[in-house]
C-alpha positions in Angstrom: 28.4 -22.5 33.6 27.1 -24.6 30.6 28.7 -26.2 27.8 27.5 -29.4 25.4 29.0 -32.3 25.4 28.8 -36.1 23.3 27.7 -38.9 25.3 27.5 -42.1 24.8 24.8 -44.9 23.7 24.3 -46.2 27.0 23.1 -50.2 27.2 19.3 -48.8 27.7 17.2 -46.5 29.2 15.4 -49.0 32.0 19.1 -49.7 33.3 20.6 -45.8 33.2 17.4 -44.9 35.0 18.5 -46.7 37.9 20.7 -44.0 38.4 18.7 -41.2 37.1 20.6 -41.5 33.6 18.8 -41.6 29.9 20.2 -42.7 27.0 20.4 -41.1 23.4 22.7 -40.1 20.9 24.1 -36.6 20.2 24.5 -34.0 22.4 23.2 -32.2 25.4 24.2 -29.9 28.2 25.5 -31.4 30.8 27.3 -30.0 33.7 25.0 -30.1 36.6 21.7 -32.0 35.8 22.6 -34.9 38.6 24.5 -32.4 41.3 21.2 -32.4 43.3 20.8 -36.3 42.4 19.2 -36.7 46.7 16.4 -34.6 45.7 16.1 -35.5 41.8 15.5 -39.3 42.9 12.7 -38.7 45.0 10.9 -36.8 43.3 11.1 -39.2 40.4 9.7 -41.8 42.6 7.1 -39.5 43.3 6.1 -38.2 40.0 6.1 -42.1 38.4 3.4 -42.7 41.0 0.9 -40.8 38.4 3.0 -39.4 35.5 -0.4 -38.3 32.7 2.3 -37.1 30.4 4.8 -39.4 30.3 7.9 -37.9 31.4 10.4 -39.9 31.7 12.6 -38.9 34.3 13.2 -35.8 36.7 16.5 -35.0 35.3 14.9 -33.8 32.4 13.6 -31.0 33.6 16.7 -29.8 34.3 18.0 -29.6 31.2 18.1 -27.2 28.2 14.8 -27.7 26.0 16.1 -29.7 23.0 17.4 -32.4 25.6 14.4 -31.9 27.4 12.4 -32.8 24.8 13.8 -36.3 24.1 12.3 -36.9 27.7 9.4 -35.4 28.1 7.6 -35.7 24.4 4.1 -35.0 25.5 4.9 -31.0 27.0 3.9 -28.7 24.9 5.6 -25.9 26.9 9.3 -27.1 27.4 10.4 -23.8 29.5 8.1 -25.2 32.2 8.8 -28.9 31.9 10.8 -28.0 35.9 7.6 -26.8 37.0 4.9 -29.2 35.8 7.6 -32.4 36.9 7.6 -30.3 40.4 3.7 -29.7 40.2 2.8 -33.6 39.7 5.1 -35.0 41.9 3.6 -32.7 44.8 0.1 -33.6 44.1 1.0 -37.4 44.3 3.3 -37.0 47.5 0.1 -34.8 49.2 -2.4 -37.3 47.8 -0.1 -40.0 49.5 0.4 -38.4 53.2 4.0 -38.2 51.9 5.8 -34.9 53.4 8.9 -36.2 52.3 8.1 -35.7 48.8 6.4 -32.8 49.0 9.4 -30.9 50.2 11.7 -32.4 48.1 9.5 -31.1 45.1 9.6 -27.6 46.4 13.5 -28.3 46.1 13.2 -29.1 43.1 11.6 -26.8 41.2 14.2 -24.5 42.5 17.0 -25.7 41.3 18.8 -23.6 38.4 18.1 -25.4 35.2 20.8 -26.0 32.3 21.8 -23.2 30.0 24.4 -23.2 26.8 27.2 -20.8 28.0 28.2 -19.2 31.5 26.3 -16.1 32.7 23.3 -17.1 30.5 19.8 -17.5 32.2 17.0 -19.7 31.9 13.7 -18.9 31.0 10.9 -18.8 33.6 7.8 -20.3 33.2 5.0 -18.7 32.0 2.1 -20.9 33.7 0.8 -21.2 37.1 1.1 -24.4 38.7 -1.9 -25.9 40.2 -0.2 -26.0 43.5 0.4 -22.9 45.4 3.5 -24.0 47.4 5.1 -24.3 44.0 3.8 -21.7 42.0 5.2 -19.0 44.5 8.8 -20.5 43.1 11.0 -20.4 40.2 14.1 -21.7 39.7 17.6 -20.8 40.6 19.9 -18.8 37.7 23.5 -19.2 36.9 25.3 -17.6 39.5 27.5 -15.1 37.3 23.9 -13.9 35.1 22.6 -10.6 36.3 19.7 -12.2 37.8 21.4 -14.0 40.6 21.0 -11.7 42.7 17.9 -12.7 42.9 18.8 -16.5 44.2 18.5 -15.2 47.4 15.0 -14.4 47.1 14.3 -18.0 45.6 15.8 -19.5 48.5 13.7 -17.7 51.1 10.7 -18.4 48.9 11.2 -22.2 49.3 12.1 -21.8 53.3 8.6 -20.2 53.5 6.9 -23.0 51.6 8.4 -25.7 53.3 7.5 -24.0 56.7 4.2 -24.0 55.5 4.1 -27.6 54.6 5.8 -28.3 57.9 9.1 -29.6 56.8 12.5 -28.3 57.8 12.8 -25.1 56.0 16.9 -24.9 56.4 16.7 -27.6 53.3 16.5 -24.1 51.2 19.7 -24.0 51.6 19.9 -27.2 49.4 18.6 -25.5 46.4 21.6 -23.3 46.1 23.9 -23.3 42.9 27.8 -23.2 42.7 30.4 -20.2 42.4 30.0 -18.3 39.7 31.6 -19.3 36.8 34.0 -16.9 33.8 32.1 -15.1 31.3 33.3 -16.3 28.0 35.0 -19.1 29.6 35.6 -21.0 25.9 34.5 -24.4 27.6 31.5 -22.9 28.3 31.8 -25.2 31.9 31.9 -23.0 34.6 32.4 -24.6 38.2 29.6 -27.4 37.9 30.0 -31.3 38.8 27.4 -33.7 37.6 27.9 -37.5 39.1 24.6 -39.6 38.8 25.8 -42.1 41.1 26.5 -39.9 44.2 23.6 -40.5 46.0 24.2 -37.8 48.3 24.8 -35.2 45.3 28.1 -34.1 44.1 27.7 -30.7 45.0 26.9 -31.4 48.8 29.6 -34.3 49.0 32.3 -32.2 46.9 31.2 -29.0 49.3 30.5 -27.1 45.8 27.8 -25.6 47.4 28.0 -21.9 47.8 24.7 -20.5 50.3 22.0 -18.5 49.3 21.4 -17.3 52.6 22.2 -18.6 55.7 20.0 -20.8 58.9 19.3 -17.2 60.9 18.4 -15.4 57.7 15.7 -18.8 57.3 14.5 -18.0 60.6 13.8 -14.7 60.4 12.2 -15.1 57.3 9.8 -18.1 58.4 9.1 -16.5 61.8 5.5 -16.1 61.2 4.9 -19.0 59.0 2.1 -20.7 59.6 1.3 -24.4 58.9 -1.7 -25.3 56.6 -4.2 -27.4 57.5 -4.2 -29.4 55.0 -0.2 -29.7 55.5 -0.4 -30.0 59.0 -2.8 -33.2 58.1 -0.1 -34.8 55.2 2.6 -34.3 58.0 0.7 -36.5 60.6 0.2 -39.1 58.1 3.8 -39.3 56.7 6.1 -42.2 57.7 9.8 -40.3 57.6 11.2 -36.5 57.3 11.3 -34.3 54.8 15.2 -34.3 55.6 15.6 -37.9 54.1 18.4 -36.8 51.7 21.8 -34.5 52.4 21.5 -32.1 54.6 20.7 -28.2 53.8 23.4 -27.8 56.9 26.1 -30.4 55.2 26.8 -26.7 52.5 29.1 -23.9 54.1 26.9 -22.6 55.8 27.7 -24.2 59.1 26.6 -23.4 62.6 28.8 -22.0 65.4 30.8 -25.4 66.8 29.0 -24.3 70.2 25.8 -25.5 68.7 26.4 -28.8 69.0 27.6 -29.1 72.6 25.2 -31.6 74.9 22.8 -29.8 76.5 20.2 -31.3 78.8 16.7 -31.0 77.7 14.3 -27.9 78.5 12.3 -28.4 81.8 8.7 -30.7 80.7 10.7 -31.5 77.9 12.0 -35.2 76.8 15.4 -35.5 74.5 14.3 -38.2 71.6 18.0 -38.1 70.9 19.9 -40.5 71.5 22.9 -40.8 69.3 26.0 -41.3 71.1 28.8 -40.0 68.6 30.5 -36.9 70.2 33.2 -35.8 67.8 33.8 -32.5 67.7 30.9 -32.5 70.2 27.7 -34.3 70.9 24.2 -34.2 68.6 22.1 -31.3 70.1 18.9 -32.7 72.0 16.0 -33.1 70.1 13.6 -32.3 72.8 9.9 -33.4 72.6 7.3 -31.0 74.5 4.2 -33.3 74.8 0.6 -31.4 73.4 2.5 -28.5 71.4 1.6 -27.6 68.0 5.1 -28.6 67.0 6.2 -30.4 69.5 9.7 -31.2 68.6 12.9 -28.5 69.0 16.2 -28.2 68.5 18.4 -24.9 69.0 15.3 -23.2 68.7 13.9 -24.4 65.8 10.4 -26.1 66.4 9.4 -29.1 64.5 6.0 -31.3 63.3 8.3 -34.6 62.8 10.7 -36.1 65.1 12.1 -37.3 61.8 13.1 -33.8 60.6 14.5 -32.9 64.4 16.7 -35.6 64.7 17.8 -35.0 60.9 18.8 -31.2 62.1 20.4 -32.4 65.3 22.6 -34.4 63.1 23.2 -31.8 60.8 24.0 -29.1 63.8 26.8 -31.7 65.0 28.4 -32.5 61.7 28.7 -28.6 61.2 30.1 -28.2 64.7 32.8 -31.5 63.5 34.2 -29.9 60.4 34.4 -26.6 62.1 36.7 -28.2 64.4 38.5 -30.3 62.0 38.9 -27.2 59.0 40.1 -25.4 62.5 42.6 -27.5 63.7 40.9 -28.5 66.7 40.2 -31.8 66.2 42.6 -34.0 64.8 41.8 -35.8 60.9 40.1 -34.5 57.6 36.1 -33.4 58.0 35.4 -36.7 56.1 35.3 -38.1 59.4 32.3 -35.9 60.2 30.7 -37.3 56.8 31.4 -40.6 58.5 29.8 -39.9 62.0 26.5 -37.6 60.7 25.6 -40.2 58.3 25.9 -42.6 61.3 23.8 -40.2 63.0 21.2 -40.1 60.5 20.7 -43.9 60.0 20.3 -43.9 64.3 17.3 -41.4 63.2 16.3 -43.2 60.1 15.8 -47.0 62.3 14.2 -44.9 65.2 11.5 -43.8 62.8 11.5 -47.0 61.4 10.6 -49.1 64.8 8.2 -46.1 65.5 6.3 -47.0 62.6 6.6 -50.7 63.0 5.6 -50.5 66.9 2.6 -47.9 65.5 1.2 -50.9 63.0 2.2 -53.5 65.3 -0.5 -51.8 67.4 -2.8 -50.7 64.4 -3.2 -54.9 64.2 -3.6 -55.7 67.8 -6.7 -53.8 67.4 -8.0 -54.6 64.6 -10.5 -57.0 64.7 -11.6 -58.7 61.4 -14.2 -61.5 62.9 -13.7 -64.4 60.9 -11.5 -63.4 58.4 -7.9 -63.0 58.1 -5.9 -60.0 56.4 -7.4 -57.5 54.2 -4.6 -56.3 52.9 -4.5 -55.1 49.1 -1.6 -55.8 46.5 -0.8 -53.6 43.4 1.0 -55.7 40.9 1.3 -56.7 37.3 -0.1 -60.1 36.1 -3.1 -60.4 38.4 -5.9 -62.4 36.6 -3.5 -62.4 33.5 -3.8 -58.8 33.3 -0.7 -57.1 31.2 -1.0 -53.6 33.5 -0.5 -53.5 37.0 -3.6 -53.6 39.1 -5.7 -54.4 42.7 -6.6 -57.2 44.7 -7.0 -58.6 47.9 -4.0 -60.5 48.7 -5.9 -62.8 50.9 -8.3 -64.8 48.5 -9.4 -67.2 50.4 -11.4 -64.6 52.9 -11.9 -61.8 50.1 -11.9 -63.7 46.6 -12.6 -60.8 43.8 -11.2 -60.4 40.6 -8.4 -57.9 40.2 -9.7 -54.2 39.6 -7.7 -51.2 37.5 -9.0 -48.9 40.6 -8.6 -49.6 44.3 -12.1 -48.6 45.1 -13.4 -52.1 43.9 -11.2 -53.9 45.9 -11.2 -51.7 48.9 -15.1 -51.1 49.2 -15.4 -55.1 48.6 -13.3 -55.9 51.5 -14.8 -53.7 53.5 -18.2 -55.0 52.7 -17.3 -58.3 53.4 -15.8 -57.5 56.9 -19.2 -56.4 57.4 -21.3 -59.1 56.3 -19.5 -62.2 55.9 -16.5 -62.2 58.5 -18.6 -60.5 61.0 -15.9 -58.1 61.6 -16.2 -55.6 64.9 -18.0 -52.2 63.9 -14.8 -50.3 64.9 -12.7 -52.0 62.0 -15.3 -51.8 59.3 -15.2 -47.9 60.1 -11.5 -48.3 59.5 -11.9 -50.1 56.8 -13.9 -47.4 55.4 -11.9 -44.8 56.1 -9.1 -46.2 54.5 -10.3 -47.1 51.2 -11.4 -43.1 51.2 -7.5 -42.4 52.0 -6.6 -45.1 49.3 -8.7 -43.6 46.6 -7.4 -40.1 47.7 -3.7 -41.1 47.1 -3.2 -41.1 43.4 -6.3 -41.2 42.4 -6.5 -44.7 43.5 -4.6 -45.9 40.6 -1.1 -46.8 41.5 0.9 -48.3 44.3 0.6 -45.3 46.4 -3.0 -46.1 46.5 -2.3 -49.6 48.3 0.0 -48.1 50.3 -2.3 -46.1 52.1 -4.9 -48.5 52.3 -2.7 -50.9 53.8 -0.8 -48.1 56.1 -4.3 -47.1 57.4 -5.3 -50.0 58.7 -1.7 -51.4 59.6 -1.4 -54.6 57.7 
């Protein structure tokens, strides 16, 4: 499925980044590296927030090891570059309340990884990652080796770990590869596409896809999945779904059209959905059972976030729209159903949105600061003439301190001067406290993340 391939000096690595890109001359395998680009771009984001060794970008891991070596110069162990890129940017989405990235590095480090020639696997790693929940996976293998067969497996590994993370585990389907390609095929290409600018991924939005396994198969397997704790607690904290980029559903392996038919919503329970688009049939309700361990369902499925039910709704109905459309039942191409679901989605994306807003716009209300005015906390290059990006109250005239390389300077100040100086109510300096222990849990309390969380906490 592999073949190398010149490219070109590109204007420079900062821009080409942008859209996952690096530059260099010579050559490299390239055939798939950006056909997964949804879930390679957030885990970038995630894995910049505290990168120790320097890697450059995601995409490198998911190429061949001379390649990969142009990116990532400080790994010693090239065949496991996927894994430790996975590994970090789990630890700074968990450390960050971010469920969002978590899942999409389980994704990740499933993905099946470059190779020189079709039928011709990729070597597995030989360490353990430091996080379970991606150390029980490995990644995908060219679909016409003689270990994909086990692909399968892989996929009902990473259903298991995002059920345990509580994130839609259907996204396994994501992770799968393409049809297999000819042994000996003298290009060497295979059936691959690799577009960096697709946002969505080529290989959802082309429907190159080809299923690992299938939603009932997911169920089944996940059945008796429990949530972790400490997953349970990232979930609650994180702002948006672990659906955020194409759907697992938006592959072939769509849903009976049925699914999708309006149904009111179980008896005690509310439907949160409220999407009106009904072609090829309405979005399943996303019904919300008040005081449930995971209180939000669709078709059966039970969710932590409303974020990640109203993501599957969505999905259910654009599988039930190109059913009808590929059957003839509807008139028009199944691009329409592209058209409504991501319609669908941004209805779900502004819901969570004004749910967040409406939850700090309460956060505020109560939060009583005495005398003084905002404590929020800025991350930013330039502060006191500082070259590197660091902390510091952005409200100066109530909390003046020099910037700090940790948040913990800045955060414990502000927290002591709500105490002392602006006579703030008890109530808010425990806040206060609290969040400058979430802040300094969130990458270590050295990078944006880290005044993210302060600032989330206390909702300013």
């Amino acid at each position: 499925m592999k073949y190398e391939a010149t490219i070109l000096a590109l204007a420079g690595f900062a821009a080409a980044r942008e859209v996952g890109l690096y530059t260099r001359m010579g050559k490299r395998e390239v055939p798939q590296e950006h056909s997964h680009e949804a879930i390679l771009r957030i885990v970038n984001t995630n894995l910049q927030l505290n990168n120790p060794l320097a890697i450059q970008d995601t995409v490198f891991g998911l190429l061949g090891n001379k390649a990969a070596a142009e990116g990532a110069p400080n790994v010693a162990n090239l065949d496991c570059l996927q894994q430790i890129i996975a590994d970090q940017a789990f630890t700074n989405a968990k450390a960050a309340g971010d469920l969002e990235g978590q899942a999409n590095a389980i994704l990740f480090r499933a993905l099946e990884r470059n190779t020189g020639s079709v039928g011709l696997e990729s070597v597995l790693c030989n360490e353990t990652a430091v996080n379970p929940e991606i150390a029980a996976i490995t990644q995908h293998q060219d679909p016409a080796s003689k270990s994909a067969a086990g692909n399968k497996d892989i996929a009902l590994a990473v259903a298991t770990q995002l059920a345990s993370i509580g994130a839609d585990p259907n996204l396994a389907i994501q992770t799968g590869t393409f049809a297999p390609g000819q042994i000996g095929d003298p290009t060497a290409k295979g059936n691959t596409c690799d577009v960096a600018d697709d946002a969505a991924g080529c290989i959802i939005s082309q429907n190159l896809l080809v299923p690992d396994v299938s939603e009932a198969e997911i169920k089944a397997a996940v059945a008796d999945v429990a949530v972790s704790a400490g997953a349970a607690g990232a979930a609650a904290g994180a702002a948006a779904s672990a659906a955020s980029n194409a759907s697992a559903a938006a592959a072939p392996a769509a849903a009976p059209a049925a699914a999708a038919a309006a149904a009111p919503a179980a008896a005690g329970a509310v439907n949160v959905q409220t999407f009106t688009g009904a072609l090829g049939g309405a979005a399943p309700p996303v019904e919300f059972t008040a005081g449930a361990d995971r209180p939000f369902a669709v078709d059966g499925s039970t969710f932590l976030n409303q974020g990640a039910a109203l993501q599957r709704s969505c999905s259910v109905q654009h599988n039930a729209c190109a059913n009808a459309a590929n059957s003839g039942a509807i008139a028009g191409s199944s691009a329409q159903c592209e058209t409504q679901q991501a319609a669908c989605e941004a209805a779900a994306a502004s819901k969570r949105r004004l749910a967040v807003r409406t939850s700090s716009k309460a956060r505020r209300a109560a939060l009583d600061t005495g005398s003084c005015g905002s404590p929020a906390i800025e991350f930013a290059v330039g502060l006191d003439g500082r070259k590197e990006a660091s902390f510091q109250a952005v409200n100066q005239a109530d909390f003046n301190h020099g910037s700090a390389l940790n948040i913990k300077v800045i955060s414990d100040f502000i927290c002591q001067q709500l105490s002392s100086k602006c006579d703030a109510a008890a109530a808010t300096v425990s806040a206060c406290d609290a969040a400058s222990a979430a802040a300094q849990a969130a990458a270590g309390g050295k990078a944006q993340a880290s005044a993210d969380a302060f600032n989330s906490a206390l909702g300013v």
